[in-house]
C-alpha positions as CSV (number, residue, x, y, z in Angstrom):
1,X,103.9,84.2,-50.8
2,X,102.4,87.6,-49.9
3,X,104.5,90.5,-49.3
4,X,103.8,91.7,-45.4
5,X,105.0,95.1,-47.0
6,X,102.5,97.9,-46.7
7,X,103.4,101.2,-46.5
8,X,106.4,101.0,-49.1
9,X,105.8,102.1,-52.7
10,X,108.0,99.6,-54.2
11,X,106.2,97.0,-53.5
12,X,103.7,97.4,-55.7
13,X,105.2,96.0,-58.8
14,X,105.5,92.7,-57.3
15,X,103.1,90.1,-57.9
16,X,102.6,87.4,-55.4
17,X,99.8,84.2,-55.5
18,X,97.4,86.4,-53.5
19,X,93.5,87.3,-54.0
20,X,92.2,90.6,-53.1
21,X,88.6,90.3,-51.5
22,X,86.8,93.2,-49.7
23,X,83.2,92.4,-47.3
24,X,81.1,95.6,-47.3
25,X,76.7,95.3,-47.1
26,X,76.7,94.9,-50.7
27,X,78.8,91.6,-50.2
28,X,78.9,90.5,-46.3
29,X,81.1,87.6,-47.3
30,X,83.3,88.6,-49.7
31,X,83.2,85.6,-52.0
32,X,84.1,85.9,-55.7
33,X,81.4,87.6,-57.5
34,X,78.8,88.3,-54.5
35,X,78.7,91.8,-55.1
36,X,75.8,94.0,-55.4
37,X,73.3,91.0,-56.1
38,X,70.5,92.2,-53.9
39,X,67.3,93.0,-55.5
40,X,66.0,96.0,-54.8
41,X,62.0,96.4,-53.5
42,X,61.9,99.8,-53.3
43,X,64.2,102.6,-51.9
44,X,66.5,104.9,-54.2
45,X,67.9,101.6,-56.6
46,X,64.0,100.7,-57.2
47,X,63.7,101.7,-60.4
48,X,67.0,100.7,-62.0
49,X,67.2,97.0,-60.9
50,X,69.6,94.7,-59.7
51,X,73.5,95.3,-59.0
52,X,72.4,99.8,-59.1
53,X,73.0,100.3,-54.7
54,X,70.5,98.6,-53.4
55,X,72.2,98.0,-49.9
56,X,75.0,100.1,-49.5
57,X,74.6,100.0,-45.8
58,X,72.9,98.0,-42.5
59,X,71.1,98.7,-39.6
60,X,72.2,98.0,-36.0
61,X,69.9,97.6,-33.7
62,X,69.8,98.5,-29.9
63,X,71.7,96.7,-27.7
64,X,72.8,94.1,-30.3
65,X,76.1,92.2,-31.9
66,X,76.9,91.8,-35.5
67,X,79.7,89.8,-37.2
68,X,81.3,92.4,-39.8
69,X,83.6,89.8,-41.3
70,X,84.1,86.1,-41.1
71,X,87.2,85.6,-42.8
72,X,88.5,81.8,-43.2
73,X,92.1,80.9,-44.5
74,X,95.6,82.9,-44.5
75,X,95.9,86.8,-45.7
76,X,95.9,90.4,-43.9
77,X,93.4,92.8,-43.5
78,X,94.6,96.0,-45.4
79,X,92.1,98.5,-45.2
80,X,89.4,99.4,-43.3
81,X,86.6,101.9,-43.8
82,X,83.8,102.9,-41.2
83,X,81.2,105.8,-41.2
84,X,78.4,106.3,-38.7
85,X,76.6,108.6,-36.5
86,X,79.3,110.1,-33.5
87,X,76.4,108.8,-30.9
88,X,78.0,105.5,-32.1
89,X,81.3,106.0,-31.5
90,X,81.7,105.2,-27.6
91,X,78.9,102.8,-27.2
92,X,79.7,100.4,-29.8
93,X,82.9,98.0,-29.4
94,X,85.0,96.7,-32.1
95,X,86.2,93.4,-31.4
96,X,88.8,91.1,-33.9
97,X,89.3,87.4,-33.0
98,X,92.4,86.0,-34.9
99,X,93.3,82.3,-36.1
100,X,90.0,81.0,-33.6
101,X,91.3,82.2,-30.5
102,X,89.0,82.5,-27.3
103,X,89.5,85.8,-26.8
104,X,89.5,89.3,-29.0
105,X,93.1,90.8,-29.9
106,X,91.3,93.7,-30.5
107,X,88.4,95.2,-28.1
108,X,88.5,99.2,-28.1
109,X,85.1,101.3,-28.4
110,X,84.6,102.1,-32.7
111,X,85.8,106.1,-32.4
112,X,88.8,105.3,-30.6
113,X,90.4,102.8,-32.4
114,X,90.5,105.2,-35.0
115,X,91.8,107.9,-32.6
116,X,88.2,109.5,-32.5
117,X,87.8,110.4,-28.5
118,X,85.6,111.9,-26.5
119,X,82.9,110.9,-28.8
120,X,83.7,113.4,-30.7
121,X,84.2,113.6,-34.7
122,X,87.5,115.2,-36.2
123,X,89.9,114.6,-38.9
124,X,92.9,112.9,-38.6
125,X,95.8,112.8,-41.0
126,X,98.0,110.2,-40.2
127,X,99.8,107.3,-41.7
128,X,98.0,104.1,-40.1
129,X,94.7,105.8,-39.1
130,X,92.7,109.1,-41.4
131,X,89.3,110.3,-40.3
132,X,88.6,112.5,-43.3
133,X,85.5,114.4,-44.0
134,X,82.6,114.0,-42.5
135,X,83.6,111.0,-40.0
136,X,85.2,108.6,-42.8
137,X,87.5,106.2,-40.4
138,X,89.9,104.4,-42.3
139,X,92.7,102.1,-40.9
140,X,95.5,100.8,-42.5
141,X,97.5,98.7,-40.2
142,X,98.4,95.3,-41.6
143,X,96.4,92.6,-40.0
144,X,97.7,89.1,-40.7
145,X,96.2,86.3,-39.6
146,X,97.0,82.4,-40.7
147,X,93.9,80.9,-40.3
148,X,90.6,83.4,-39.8
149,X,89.6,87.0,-38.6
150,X,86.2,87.6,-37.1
151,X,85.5,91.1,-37.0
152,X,82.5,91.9,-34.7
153,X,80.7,95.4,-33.6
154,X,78.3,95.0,-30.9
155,X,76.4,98.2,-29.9
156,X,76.1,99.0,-26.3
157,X,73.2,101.7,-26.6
158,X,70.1,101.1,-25.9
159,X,68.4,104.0,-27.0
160,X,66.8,104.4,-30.3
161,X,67.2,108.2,-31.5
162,X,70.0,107.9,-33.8
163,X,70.7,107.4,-37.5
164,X,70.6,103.5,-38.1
165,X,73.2,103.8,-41.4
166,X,76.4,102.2,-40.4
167,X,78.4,101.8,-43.6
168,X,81.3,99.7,-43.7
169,X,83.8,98.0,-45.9
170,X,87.2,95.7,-45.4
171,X,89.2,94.7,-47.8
172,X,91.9,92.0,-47.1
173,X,94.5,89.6,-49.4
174,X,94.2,85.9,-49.3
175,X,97.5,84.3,-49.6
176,X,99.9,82.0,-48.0
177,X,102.1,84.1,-45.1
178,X,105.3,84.5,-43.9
179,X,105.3,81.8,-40.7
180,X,106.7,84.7,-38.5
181,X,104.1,87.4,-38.7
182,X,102.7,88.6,-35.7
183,X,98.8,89.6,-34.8
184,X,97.7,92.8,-34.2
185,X,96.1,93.9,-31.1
186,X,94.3,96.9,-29.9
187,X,93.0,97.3,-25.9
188,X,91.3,100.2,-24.3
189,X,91.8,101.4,-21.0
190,X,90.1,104.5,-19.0
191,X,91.1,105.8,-15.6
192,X,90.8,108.8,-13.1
193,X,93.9,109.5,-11.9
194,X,94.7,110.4,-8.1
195,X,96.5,112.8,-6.6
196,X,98.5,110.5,-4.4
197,X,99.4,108.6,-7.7
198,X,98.5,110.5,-10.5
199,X,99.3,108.1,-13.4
200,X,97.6,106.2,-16.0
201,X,98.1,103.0,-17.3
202,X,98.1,102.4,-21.0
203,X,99.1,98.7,-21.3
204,X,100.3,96.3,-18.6
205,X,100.3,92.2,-18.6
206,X,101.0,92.2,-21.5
207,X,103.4,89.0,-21.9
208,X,105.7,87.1,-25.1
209,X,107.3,88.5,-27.8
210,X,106.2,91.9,-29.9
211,X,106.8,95.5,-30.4
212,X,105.1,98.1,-29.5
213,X,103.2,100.1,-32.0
214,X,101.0,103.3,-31.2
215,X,99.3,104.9,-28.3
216,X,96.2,106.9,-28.8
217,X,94.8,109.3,-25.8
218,X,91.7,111.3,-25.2
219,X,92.7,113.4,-21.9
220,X,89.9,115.2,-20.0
221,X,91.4,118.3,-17.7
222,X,89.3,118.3,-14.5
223,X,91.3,121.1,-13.8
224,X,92.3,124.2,-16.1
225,X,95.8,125.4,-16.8
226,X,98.9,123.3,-17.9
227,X,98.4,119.6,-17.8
228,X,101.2,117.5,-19.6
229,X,104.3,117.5,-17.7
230,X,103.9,114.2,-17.0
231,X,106.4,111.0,-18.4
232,X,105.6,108.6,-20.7
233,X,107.0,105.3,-19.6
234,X,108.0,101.9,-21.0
235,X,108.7,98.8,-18.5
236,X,110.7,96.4,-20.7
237,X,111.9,92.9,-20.2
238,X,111.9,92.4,-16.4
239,X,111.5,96.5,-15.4
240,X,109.8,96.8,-12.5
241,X,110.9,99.9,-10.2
242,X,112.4,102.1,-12.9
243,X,111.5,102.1,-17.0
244,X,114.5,101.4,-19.7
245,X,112.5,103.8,-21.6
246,X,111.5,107.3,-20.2
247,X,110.3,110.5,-22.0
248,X,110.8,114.2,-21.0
249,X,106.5,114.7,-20.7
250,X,103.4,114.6,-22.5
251,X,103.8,116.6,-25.2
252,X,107.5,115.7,-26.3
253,X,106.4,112.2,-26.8
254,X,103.3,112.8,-28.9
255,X,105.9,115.0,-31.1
256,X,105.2,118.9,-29.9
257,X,107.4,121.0,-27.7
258,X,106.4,123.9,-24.9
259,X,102.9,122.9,-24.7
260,X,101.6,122.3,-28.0
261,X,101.8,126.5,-28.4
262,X,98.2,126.1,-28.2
263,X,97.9,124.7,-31.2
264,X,96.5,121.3,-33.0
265,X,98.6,119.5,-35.8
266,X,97.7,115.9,-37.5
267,X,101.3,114.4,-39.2
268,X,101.6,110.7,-40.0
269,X,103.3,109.6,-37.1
270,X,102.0,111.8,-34.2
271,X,99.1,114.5,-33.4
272,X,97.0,116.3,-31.3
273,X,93.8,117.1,-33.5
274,X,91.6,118.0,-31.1
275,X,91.6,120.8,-28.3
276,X,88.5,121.6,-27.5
277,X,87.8,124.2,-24.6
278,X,84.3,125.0,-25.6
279,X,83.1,127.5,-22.6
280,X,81.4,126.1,-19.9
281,X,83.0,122.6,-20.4
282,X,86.0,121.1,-19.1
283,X,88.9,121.1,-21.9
284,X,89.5,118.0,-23.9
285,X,92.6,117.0,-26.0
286,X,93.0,113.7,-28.6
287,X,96.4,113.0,-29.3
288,X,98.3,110.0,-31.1
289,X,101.4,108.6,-31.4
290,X,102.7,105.9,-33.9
291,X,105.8,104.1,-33.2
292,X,105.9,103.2,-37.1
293,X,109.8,104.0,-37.6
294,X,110.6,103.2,-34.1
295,X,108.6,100.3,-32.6
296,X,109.4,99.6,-29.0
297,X,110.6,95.7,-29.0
298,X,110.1,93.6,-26.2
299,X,110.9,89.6,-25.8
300,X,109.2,88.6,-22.3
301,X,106.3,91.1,-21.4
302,X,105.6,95.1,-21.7
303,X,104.4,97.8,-19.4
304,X,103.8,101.3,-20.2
305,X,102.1,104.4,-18.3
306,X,101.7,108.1,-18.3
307,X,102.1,110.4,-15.4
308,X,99.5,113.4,-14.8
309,X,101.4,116.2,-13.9
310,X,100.9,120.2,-14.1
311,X,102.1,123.0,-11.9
312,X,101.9,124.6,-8.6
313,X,103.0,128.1,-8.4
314,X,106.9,127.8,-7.5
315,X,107.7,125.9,-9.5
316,X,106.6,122.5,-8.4
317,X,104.8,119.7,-10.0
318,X,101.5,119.7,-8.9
319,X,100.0,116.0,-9.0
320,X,96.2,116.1,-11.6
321,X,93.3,113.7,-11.0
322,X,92.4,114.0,-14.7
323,X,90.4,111.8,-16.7
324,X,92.3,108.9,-19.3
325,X,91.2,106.9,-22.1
326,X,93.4,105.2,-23.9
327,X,94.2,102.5,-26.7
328,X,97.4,100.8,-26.9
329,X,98.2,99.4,-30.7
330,X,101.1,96.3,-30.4
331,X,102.2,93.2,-32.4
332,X,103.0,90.1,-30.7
333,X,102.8,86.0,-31.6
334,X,99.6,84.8,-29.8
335,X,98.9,83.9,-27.6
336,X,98.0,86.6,-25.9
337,X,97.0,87.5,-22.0
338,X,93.5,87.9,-21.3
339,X,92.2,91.5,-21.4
340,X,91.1,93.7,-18.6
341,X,87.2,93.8,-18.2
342,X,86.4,96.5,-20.4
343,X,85.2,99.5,-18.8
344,X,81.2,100.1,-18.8
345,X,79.2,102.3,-21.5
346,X,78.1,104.9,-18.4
347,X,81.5,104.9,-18.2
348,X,83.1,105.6,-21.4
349,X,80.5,107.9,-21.9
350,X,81.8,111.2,-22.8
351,X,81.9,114.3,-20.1
């Protein structure tokens, strides 16, 4: 049976009746021996044949959908690897279908499922999710599934003035599992926040039995001066007026203290590797949070929101209409609730 285990070293002396396979361009199906069989007709790998690189990447086209992965039978997904061009990274959407289920688990724009916001490109040193250098993404989150995984990217952008490389690869077991693993799932979310209620929802409906796993943010001040005074919040179980699980504000939850001190930081289990207040724009923060040690478990349904808050002169919290995007990470059993709409690609686009 293969070990769920993932991030423990002592795992790795155990063998189990598992296959390793990985699906990249130079074997889009990741069968036994498929690899680098294309024969090469001109291009770099022309004059050294057969199995030398001779499709190490493919193109998207406009305005298009691709299947990444087609996956049939039981395993997890262990790795992933993405690189592109950052025009990419809001106006194409990664969407995962587990087991042949009608709807994606997983359906967040590429860059911010691996905590890349804004549109932007920086590194990230964390334990489930590393974008290293120069826009690597790599996730690690276990992804098990007990009868398929379709992995599909379907590019939004219908302009034609970017670099058409998209590199990928993703590497998964195949083996019988555990009859109690849960799926993974992923959702984006993007709001302005109003005065009169100035909080942000990160995950709601959601509905069965899971834990909650990561939270990933790309906060746009409309506003200068202090912005994160505001509570995270975590409607359990039946919660509906008041939260079983409230934080102190903003930055205590994604793991800093008294603002940040204007500074960035990337640690495996929380961050804030971007602040960016490049003059003449608005400033822009990425931050992450992984409930790795500490999942939040729920057995009926989940709800969980931010509030916007800064200062007036007084002291007094002054309520911010700021701009939110968001991607909630979770396990639960499937099946799941249908997804919001996701929002628009004028919309995500990046201020």
């Amino acid at each position: 049976m293969l070990t769920p285990s993932l991030f423990s070293l002592n795992s790795l002396p155990f063998l189990g009746d598992f296959e390793t396979r990985s699906i990249s361009a130079e074997n889009p199906d990741g069968s036994r021996g498929g690899g680098a069989r294309v024969i090469p007709t001109g291009g770099p790998a022309h004059d050294l044949g057969v199995s030398w690189k001779a499709r190490p990447f493919i193109t998207l086209e406009p305005m298009s959908s691709i299947i990444l992965a087609d996956i049939q039978g039981s395993g997890m997904i262990q790795h992933i690897w993405i690189t592109c061009d950052s025009k990419l990274y809001r106006d194409c959407v990664l969407r995962i279908i587990w087991d042949d289920e009608p709807m994606p688990s997983i359906e967040v724009p590429l860059g911010d499922f691996f905590a890349n916001g804004h549109g932007l490109r920086y590194n990230v040193n964390s334990l489930p999710i590393t974008v290293n250098p120069a826009g690597a993404f790599n996730s690690y989150w276990p992804m098990p599934f007990y009868r398929s995984a379709k992995i599909t990217l379907e590019n939004q952008r219908a302009e034609d003035d970017f670099f058409k490389d998209f590199f990928y690869q993703i590497t998964y077991a195949l083996g019988k599992m555990p009859p109690d693993m849960a799926h993974f799932h992923a959702q984006y979310r993007h709001s302005l926040t109003r005065r009169d209620h100035p909080e942000h929802v990160i995950l709601a409906d959601v509905q069965g039995d899971g834990q909650y796993v990561g939270t990933h943010i790309d906060w746009t001040q409309l506003s200068d001066g202090w912005w994160g005074e505001g509570e995270v919040k975590f409607y359990i179980d039946g919660d509906e007026g008041y939260p079983t699980i409230c934080g102190t504000g903003t930055e205590d939850y994604f793991g800093g203290a008294w603002g940040f001190n204007n500074e960035i930081f990337s640690t495996p289990f929380s961050g804030r590797p971007l602040w960016d207040r490049e003059a003449g724009k608005v400033p822009k923060h990425g931050l992450y949070r992984w409930h790795i040690p500490d999942p939040i478990r729920f057995k009926h349904d989940l709800k969980v929101t931010v509030q916007t808050l800064g200062w007036w002169p007084g002291p007094r919290y002054q309520p911010l209409a700021d701009e939110i995007a968001s991607v909630a990470y979770w396990y639960q059993r499937e099946p799941h609730i249908a997804f919001p709409t996701l929002p628009s690609r004028d919309s995500r686009l990046p201020r």
